[in-house]
C-alpha positions as CSV (number, residue, x, y, z in Angstrom):
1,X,11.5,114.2,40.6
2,X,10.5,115.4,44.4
3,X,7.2,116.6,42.3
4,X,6.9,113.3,40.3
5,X,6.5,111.8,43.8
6,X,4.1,114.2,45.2
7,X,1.6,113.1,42.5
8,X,2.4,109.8,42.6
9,X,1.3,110.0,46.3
10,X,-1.8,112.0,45.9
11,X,-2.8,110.1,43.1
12,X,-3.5,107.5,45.7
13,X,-5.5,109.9,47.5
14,X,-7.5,110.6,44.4
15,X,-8.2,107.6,43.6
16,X,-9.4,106.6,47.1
17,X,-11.5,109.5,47.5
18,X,-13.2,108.5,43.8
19,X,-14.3,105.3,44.9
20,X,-15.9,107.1,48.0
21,X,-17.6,109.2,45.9
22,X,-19.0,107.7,42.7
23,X,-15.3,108.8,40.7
24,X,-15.7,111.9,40.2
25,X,-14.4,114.2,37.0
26,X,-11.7,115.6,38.6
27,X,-10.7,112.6,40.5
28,X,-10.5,110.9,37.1
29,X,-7.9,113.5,35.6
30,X,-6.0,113.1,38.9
31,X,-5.7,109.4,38.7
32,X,-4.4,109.6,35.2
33,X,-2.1,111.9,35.9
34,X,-0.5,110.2,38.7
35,X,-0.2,106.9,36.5
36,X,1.9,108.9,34.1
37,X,4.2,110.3,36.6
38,X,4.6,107.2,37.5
39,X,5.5,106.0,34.7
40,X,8.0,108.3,34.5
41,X,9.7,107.4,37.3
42,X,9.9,103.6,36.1
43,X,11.3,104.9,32.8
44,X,13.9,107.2,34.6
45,X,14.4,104.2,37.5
46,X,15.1,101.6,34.3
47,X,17.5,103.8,32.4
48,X,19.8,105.0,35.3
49,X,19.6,101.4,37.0
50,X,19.6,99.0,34.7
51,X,22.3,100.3,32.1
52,X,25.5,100.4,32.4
53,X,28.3,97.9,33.9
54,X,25.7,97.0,36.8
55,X,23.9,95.5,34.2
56,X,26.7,94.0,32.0
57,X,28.0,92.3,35.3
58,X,25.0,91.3,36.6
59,X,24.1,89.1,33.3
60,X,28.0,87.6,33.3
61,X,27.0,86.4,36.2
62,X,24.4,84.1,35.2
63,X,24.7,83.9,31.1
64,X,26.5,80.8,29.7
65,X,28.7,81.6,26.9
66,X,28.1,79.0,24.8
67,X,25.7,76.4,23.8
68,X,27.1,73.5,21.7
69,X,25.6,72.1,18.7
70,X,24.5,68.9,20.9
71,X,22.2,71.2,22.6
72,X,20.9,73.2,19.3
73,X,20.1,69.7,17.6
74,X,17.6,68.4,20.9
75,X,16.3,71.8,21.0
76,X,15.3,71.7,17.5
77,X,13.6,67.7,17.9
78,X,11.7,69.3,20.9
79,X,10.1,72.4,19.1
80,X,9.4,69.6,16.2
81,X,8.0,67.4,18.8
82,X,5.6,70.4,20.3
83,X,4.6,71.4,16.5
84,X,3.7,68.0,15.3
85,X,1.3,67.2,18.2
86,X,0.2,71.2,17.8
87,X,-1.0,70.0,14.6
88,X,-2.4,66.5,15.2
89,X,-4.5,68.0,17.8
90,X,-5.4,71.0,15.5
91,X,-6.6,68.7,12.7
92,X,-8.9,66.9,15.4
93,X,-10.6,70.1,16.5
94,X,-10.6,72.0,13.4
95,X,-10.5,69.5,10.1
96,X,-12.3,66.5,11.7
97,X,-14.3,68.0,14.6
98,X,-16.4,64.6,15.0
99,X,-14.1,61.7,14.6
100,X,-13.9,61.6,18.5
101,X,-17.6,60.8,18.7
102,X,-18.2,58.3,15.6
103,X,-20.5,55.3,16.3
104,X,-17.6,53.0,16.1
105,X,-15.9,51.7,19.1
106,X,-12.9,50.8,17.7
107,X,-12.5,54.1,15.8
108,X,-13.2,56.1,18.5
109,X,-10.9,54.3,20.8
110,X,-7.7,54.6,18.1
111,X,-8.7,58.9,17.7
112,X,-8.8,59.1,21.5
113,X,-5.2,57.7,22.1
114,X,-4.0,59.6,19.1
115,X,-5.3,62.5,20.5
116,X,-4.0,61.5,23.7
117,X,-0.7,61.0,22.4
118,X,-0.2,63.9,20.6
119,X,-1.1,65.8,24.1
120,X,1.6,64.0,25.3
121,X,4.2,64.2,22.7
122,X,3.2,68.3,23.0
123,X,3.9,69.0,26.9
124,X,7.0,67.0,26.6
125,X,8.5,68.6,23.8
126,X,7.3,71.7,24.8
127,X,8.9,71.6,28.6
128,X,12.3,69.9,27.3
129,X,12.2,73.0,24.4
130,X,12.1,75.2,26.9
131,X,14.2,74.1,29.3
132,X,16.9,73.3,26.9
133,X,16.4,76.9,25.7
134,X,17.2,78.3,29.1
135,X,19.6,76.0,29.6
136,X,21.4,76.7,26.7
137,X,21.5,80.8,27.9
138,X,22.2,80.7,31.6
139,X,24.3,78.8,33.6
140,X,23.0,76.1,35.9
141,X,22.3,77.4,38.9
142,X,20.4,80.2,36.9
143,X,18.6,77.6,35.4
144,X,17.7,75.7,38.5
145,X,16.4,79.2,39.6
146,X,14.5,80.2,36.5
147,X,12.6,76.8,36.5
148,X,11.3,77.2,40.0
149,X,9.4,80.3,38.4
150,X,8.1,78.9,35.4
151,X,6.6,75.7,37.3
152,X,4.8,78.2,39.4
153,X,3.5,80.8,36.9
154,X,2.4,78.2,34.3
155,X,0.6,76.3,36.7
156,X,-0.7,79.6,38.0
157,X,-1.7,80.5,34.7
158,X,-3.5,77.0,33.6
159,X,-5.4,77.0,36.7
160,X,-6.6,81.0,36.2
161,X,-7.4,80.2,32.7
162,X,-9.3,77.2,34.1
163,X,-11.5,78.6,36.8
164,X,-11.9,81.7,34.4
165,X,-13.5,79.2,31.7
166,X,-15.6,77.8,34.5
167,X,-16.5,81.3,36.0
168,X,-17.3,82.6,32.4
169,X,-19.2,79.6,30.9
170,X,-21.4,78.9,33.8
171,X,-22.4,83.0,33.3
172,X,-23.3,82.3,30.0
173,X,-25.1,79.4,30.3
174,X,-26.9,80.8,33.0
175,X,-27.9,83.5,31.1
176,X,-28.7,81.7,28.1
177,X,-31.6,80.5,29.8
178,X,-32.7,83.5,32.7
179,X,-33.1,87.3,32.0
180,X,-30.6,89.8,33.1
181,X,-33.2,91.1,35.6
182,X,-36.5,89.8,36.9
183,X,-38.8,92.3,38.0
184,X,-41.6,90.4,40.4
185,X,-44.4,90.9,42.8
186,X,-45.6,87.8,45.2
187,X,-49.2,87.5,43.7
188,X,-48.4,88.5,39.9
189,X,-49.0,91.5,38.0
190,X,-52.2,92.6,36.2
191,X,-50.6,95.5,34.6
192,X,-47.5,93.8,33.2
193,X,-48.3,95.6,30.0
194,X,-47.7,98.8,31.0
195,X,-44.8,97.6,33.1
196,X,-43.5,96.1,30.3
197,X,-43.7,99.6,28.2
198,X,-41.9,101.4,31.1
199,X,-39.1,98.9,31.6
200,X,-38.0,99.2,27.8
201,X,-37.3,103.3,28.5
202,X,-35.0,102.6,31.3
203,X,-31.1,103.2,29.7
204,X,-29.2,100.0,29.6
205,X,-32.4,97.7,28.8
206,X,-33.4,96.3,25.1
207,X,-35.5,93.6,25.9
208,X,-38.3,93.0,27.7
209,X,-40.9,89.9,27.9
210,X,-43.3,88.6,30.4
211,X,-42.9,85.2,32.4
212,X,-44.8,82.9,34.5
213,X,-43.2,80.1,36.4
214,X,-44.5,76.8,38.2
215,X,-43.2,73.4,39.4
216,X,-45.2,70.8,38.0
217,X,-44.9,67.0,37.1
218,X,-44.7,65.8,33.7
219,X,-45.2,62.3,31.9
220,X,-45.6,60.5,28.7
221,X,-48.5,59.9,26.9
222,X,-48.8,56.0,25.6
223,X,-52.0,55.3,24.6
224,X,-51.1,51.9,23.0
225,X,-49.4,50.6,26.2
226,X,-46.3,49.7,24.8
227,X,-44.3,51.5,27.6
228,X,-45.9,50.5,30.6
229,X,-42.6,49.5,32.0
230,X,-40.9,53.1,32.1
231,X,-43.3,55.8,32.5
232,X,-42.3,57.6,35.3
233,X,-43.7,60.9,36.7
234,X,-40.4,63.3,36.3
235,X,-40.6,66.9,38.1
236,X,-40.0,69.5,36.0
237,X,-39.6,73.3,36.5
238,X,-42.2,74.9,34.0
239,X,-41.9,78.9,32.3
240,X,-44.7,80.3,30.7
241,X,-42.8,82.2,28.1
242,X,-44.2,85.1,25.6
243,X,-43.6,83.6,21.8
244,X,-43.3,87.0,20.6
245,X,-41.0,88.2,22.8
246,X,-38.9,85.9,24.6
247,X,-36.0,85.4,22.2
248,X,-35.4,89.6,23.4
249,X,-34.2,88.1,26.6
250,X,-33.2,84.6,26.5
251,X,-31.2,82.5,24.2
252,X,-34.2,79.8,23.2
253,X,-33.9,80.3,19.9
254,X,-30.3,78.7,19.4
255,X,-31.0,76.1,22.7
256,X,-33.9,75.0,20.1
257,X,-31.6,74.8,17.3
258,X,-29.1,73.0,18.8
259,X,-31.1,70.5,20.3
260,X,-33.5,70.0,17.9
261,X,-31.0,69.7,15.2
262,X,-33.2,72.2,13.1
263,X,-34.3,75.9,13.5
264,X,-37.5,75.7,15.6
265,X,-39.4,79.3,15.4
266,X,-41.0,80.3,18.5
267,X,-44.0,80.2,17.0
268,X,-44.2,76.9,17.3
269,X,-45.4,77.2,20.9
270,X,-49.1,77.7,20.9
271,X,-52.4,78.1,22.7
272,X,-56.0,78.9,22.2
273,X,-57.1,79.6,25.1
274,X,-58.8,82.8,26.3
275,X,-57.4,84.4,29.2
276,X,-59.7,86.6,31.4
277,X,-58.9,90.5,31.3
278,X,-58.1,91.6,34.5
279,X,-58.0,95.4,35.3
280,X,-55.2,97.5,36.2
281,X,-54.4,98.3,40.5
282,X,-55.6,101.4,41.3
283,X,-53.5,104.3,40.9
284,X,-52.3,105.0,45.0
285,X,-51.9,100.6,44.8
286,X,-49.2,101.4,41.5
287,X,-45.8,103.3,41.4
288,X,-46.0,107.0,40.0
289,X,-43.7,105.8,36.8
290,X,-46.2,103.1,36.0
291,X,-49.0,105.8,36.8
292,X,-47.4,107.8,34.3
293,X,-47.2,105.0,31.6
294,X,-50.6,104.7,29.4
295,X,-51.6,101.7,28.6
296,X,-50.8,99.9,25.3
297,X,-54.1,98.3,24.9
298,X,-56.0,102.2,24.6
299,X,-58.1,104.2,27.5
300,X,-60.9,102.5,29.0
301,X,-59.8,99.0,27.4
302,X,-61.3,96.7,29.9
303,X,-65.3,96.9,29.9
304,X,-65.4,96.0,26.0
305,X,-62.4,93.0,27.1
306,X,-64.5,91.5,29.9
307,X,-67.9,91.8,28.0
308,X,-66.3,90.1,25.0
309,X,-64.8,87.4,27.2
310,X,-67.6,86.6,28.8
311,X,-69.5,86.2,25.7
312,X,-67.1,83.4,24.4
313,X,-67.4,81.8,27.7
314,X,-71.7,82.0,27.3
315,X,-71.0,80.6,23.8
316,X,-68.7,77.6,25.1
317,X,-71.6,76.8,27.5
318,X,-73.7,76.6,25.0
319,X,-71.9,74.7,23.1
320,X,-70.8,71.9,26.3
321,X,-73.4,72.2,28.9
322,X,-71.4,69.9,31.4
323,X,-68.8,72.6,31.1
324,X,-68.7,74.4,34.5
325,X,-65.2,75.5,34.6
326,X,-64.9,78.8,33.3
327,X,-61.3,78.8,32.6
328,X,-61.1,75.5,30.7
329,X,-61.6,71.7,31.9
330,X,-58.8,69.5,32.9
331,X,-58.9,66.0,32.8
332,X,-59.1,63.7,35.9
333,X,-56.4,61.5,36.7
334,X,-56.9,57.8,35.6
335,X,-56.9,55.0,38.5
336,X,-53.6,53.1,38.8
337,X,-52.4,51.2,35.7
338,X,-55.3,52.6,33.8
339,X,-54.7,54.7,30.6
340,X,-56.9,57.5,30.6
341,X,-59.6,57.7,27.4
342,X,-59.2,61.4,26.1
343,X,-62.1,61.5,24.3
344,X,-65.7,59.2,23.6
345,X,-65.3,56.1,23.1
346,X,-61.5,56.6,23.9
347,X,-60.6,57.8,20.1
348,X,-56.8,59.3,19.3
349,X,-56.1,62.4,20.5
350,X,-56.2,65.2,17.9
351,X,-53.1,66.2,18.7
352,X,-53.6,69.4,15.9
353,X,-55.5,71.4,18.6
354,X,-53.3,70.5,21.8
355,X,-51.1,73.3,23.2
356,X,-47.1,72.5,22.5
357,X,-44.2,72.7,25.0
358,X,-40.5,72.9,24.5
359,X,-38.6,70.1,26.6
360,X,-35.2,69.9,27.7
361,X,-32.7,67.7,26.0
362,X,-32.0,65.8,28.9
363,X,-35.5,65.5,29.9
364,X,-36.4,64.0,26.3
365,X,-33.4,61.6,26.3
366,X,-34.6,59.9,29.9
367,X,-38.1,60.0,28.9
368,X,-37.5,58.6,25.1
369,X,-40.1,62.1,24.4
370,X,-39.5,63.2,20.7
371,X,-40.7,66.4,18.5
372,X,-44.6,64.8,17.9
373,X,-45.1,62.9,20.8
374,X,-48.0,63.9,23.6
375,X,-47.3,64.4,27.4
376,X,-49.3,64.6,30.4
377,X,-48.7,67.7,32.3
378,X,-49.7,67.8,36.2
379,X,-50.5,70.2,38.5
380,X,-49.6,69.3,41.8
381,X,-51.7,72.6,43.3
382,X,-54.3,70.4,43.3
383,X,-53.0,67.7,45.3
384,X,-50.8,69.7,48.0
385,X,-53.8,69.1,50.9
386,X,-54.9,65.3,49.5
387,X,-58.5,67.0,48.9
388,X,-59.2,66.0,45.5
389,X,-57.4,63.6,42.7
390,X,-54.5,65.4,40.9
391,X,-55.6,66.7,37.1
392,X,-53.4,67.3,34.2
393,X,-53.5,68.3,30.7
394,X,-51.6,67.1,27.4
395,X,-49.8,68.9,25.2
396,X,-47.5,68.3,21.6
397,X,-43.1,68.2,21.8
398,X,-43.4,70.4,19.8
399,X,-39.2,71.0,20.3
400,X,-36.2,70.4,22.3
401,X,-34.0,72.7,23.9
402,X,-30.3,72.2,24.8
403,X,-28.9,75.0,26.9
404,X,-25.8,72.7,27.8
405,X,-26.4,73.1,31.3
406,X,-27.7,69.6,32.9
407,X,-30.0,71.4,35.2
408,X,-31.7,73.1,32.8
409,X,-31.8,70.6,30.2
410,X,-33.0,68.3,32.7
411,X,-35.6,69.6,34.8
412,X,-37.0,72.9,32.9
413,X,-40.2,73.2,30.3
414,X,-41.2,75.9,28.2
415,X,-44.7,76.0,27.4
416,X,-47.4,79.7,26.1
417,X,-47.7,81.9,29.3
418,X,-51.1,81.4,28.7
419,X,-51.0,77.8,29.7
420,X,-49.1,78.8,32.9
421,X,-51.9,81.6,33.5
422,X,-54.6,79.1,32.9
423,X,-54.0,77.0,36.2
424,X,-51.6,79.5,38.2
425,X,-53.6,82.4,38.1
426,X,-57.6,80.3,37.3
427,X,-57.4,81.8,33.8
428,X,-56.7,85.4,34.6
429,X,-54.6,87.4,32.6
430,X,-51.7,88.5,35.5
431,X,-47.9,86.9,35.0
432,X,-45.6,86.1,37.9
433,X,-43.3,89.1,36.3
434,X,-41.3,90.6,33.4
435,X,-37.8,89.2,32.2
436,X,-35.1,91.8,30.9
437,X,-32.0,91.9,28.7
438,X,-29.6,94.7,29.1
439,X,-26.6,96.0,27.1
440,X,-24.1,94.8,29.0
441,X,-24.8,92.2,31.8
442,X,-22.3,93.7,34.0
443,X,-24.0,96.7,34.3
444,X,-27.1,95.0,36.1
445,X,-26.7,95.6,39.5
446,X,-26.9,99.9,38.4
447,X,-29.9,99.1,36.4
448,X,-31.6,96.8,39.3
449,X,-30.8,99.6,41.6
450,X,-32.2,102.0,39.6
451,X,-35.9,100.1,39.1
452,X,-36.0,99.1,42.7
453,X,-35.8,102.9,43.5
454,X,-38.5,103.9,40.7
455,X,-41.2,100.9,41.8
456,X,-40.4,100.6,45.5
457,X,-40.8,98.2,48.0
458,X,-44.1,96.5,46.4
459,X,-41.4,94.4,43.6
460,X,-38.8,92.2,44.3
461,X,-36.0,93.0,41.2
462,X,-33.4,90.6,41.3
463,X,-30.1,90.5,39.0
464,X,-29.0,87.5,37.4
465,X,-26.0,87.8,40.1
466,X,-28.7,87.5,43.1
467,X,-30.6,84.6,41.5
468,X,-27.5,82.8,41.2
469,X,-25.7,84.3,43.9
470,X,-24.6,80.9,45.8
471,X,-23.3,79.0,42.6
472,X,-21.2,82.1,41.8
473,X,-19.7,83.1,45.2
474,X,-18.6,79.3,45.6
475,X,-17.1,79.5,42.3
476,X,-15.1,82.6,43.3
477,X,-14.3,81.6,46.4
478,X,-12.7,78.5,44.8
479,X,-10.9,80.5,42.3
480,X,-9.3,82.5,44.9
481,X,-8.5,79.9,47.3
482,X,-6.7,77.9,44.2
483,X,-5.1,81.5,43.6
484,X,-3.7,81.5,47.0
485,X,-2.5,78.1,47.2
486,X,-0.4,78.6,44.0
487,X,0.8,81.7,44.0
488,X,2.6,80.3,47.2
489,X,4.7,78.3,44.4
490,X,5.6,81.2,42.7
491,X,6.5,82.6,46.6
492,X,8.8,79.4,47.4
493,X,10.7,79.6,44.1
494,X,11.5,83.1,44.5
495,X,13.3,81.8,47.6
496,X,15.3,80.0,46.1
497,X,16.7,82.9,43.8
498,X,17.2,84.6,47.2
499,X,19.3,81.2,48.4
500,X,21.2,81.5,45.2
501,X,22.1,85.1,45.0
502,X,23.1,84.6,48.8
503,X,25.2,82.0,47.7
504,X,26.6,84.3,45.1
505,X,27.2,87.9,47.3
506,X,29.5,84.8,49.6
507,X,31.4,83.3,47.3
508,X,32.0,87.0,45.3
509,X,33.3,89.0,47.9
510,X,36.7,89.6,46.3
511,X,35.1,90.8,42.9
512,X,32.3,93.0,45.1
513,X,35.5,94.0,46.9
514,X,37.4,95.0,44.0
515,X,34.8,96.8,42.6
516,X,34.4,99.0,45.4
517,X,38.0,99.6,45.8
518,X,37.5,101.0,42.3
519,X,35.1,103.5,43.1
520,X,31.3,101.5,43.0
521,X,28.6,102.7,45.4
522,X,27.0,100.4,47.5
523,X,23.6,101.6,45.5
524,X,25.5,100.3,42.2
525,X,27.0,97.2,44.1
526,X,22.9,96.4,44.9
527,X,21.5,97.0,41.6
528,X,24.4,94.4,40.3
529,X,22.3,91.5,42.2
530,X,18.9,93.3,41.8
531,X,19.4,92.9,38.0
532,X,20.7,89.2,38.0
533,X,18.0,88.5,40.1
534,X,15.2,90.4,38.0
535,X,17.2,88.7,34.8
536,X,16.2,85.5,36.6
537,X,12.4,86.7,37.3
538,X,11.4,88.2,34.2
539,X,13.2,84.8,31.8
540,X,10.9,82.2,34.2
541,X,8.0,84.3,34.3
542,X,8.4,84.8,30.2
543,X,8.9,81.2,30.0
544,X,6.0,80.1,32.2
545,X,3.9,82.1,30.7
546,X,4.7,80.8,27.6
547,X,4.8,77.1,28.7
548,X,1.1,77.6,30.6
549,X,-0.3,78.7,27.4
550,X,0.7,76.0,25.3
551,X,-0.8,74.0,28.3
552,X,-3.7,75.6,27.6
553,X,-4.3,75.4,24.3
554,X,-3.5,71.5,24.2
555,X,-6.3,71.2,27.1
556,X,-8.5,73.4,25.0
557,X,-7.6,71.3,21.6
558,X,-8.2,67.8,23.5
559,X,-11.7,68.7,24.8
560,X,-11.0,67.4,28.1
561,X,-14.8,65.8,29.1
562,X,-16.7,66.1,32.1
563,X,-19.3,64.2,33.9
564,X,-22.5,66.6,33.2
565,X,-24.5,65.7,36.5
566,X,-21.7,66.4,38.7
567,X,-19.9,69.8,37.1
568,X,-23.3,70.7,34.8
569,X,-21.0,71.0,32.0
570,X,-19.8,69.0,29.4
571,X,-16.1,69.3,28.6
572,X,-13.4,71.6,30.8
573,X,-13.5,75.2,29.3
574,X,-10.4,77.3,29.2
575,X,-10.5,81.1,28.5
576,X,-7.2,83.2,28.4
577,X,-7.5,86.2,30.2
578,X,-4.6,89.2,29.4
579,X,-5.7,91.0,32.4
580,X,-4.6,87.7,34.6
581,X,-1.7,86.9,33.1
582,X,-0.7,91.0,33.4
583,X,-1.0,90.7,37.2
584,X,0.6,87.0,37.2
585,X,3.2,88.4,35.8
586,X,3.4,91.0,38.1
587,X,2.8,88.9,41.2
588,X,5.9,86.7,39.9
589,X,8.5,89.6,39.2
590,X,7.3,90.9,42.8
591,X,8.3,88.0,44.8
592,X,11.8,87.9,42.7
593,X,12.3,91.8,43.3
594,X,11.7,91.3,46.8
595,X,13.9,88.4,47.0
596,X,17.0,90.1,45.7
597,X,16.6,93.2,48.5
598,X,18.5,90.9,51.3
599,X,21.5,89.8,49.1
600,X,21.8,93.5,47.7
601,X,22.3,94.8,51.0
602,X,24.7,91.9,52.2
603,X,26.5,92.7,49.3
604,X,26.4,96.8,49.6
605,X,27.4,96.8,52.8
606,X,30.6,94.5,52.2
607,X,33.8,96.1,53.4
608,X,36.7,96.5,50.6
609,X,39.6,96.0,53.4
610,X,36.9,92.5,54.3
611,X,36.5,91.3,50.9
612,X,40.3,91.6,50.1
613,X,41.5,90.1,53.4
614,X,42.7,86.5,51.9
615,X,43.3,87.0,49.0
């Protein structure tokens, strides 16, 4: 046993020294080795403590012997009770997931308080099941002690379950709509390409695409001037995505589907217009990987690109001889309360030749946009220094997108990234950078780490942690303050199984007494209290656990809703996490073990010729 300990103890070493050093193999086999010896010791410290008369006494103590048949027959209502709104709330979510939200007023209004009551009718039940249950076994001021725990761990465990949902669903949102890791540079990059070609070989990444972004206004087109009345300018966040490769690293494909109510192909997004090649940095201006990576478009690509560029442009010319702008015309902006004339004589657009966007759902709804209706996009790089009037372009709905985030669905745009290179870059072919999808999202920071080391200082690589590194850290930091503030629950009520096995080793002292006279150790007199009062830990944590997870999944069942613009999502998500409950658990039986140390001594150290005094 002496040995058992020595590895226990320099397993902790191990360990310590493997997180200093990147966990080495042998630390590994050192760790594990320590866990089992000390799970040996529990084994050996459960067997020799817990069984025997310590135990049988300790549970007399606190076990009623009897229940009644009154007792059974309210048990059995509650636990009918909890089942029946169980299954009303079941046949809501699973059978009739849409009755909540039918057109009807009145309808609604009766499945909301049905819903509402069978939530009801489910906590009651299930709290009066329980605590008849417990009553029923142990005696009442066991039961006044057990309930003290459950309270705390089931609220500890709704409230985990809770901010885990949030935590969780907020990560998946967020990355339903940006990459895993962006890899940047301040004034774009020419030879994304090739970037694009290196990135895919790093381990832990399977998609790559690039990506141009820009803040920009947007607003309706109305060219009857029916809706003269409403249209409003409405910023909007725009990404110029590549159709062919974007659903590799973002979910746009099922945002499309789901708010479009129909699958709408990426392909849908297009653009004819004809970007400018641009070559390739020179070699000491580029990192030695990308140096090394040849480009996909062949050797010596760009003097046939730019000469057969520049013949389209001759033959535009040709073609419109007012045309001066090399990289396409936009329009000028129309004098206030005057609808613009796209084309002589102020005919229809032909909307069969205008590029197509992807608007959020949010976006569509305020602006009353549709899939077929024409928007005015503006660029407000024109107007920053008031030098010229602002110019903007149109473009088809050609879908909507809901990523069920409101600030995404309200303020964000997908257009071609040729569009966005059209204006941001004046029609040359460089992107703002290249979007990534690894593996396993958790793993980003070791794959950021290991592209920031390959390309240097020149690129900014950012994780999806570091983009949304202030909503995240506010969300932990309010999961562990609420962690704190209720795990001090679970702390109070383990005082009050110290108050009652105080109470106890008091009014006992002639049984402790006899039992020492007998031949009992103080070490067996402890372990008498330490098991009542572990009896008493591990049947409220059981319970609360129990009772917090019915909690949950009536909260989950109910589909408690949110206000979108202030929490960004639309109903309260819970996600049950083994690994929290585990160390809940733990926490809880932690307190109670350390609550019955003080009583155990009182009561080990009692005298025989004390205790038998009186009597």
């Amino acid at each position: 046993m002496l040995l058992a300990w020595v590895l226990v103890l320099a397993g902790v070493g191990l360990a310590s020294a493997g997180l200093a050093m990147a966990k080495p193999m042998w630390t590994v086999i050192g760790g594990i080795a320590a866990g089992a010896c000390f799970a040996v010791l529990l084994i050996r410290y459960a067997l020799t403590g817990y069984v025997g008369y310590e135990r049988t006494i300790g549970l007399r103590i606190i076990r009623r012997d009897r229940g009644g048949d009154r007792v059974r027959r309210w048990l059995w209502i509650c636990w009918s009770a909890t089942a029946l709104g169980l299954a009303v709330l079941m046949g809501f979510a699973w059978v009739w997931p849409d009755a909540a939200f039918m057109s009807d007023p009145a309808w609604k209004a009766q499945v909301t308080g049905i819903r509402l009551a069978a939530v009801s009718l489910a906590t009651f039940g299930s709290f009066f099941g329980l605590l008849l249950l417990i009553a029923r076994r142990f005696s009442v001021f066991g039961t006044t002690s057990i309930w003290g725990v459950v309270l705390g761990v089931a609220s500890l465990v709704v409230v985990q379950s809770v901010a885990t949902g949030f935590q969780h669903e907020f990560e998946r949102r967020v990355l339903g709509v940006y990459a895993h890791i962006n890899v940047t540079r301040p004034f774009g990059i020419s030879e994304y390409r090739r970037f694009e070609s290196w990135l895919r070989t790093v381990p832990g990444v399977t998609g790559a695409s690039p990506f141009v972004y820009y803040g920009m206004a947007l607003a309706p087109y109305d060219p009857d001037g029916e809706r003269e009345g409403d249209m409003k300018l409405a910023s909007v966040l725009v990404k110029g995505i590549e159709p062919s490769t974007a659903d590799q690293v973002i979910d746009v494909v099922d945002h499309l589907e789901k708010g479009s109510g129909h699958p709408v192909p990426l392909s849908e997004l297009r653009s004819d217009f004809e970007l400018m090649p641009v070559p390739d940095g020179k070699d000491e201006m580029l990192p030695q990987v990308i140096i090394d990576t040849p480009d996909p478009r062949g050797e010596g690509w760009y003097p046939p690109a730019i000469e057969a560029w520049r013949k389209k442009q001759a033959e535009k010319k040709s073609e419109d001889p007012e045309n001066d702008d090399d990289w396409g015309e936009w329009e000028d902006a129309p004098d206030e309360g005057e609808e613009p004339a796209p084309g002589e004589g102020g005919e229809k657009l032909d909307t069969s030749t205008l590029p197509t966007m992807f608007v959020g759902y949010q976006l569509a709804r305020k602006s009353q946009l549709e899939v077929g209706d024409v928007v005015r996009l503006v660029d407000p790089g024109s107007t920053f220094d008031n030098s010229e009037e602002p110019q903007f372009m149109y473009y088809l709905v050609a879908g909507v997108f809901q990523a069920g985030f409101q600030e995404y669905d309200d303020h964000l745009v997908y257009i071609h990234v040729k569009e966005l290179q059209r204006f941001k870059y004046e029609g040359k072919d460089t992107v703002s950078g290249v979007d990534l999808r690894l593996t396993d999202a958790s793993v980003a920071p070791d794959v950021g780490a290991v592209i920031r080391e390959a390309l240097g200082d020149r690129y900014s690589v950012f994780e999806w942690q570091k983009l949304n590194e202030n909503l995240f850290s506010s969300i932990e930091t309010q999961k562990n303050i609420i962690t704190i503030i209720l795990s001090l629950v679970i702390f109070v009520a383990s005082f009050n199984v110290l108050s009652a096995l105080w109470t106890m080793t008091m009014r006992r002292t002639a049984e402790i007494a006899i039992l020492m006279s007998m031949g009992s150790t103080g070490p067996e007199i402890a372990r008498i209290f330490q098991v009542t009062g572990m009896t008493i830990g591990l049947a409220g944590s059981t319970a609360g656990v129990l009772w917090g997870l019915i909690q949950c999944l009536l909260v989950e069942l109910y589909g408690y809703g949110l206000d979108p613009e202030v929490y960004f999502i639309e109903r309260l998500p819970v996600e049950i996490s083994f690994t929290q409950i585990a160390w809940i658990l733990g926490l809880s039986l932690g307190f109670c073990y350390v609550a019955t140390i003080p009583p155990a001594l009182k009561a080990a150290r009692l005298r025989p010729v004390d205790g038998l005094r009186y009597e």
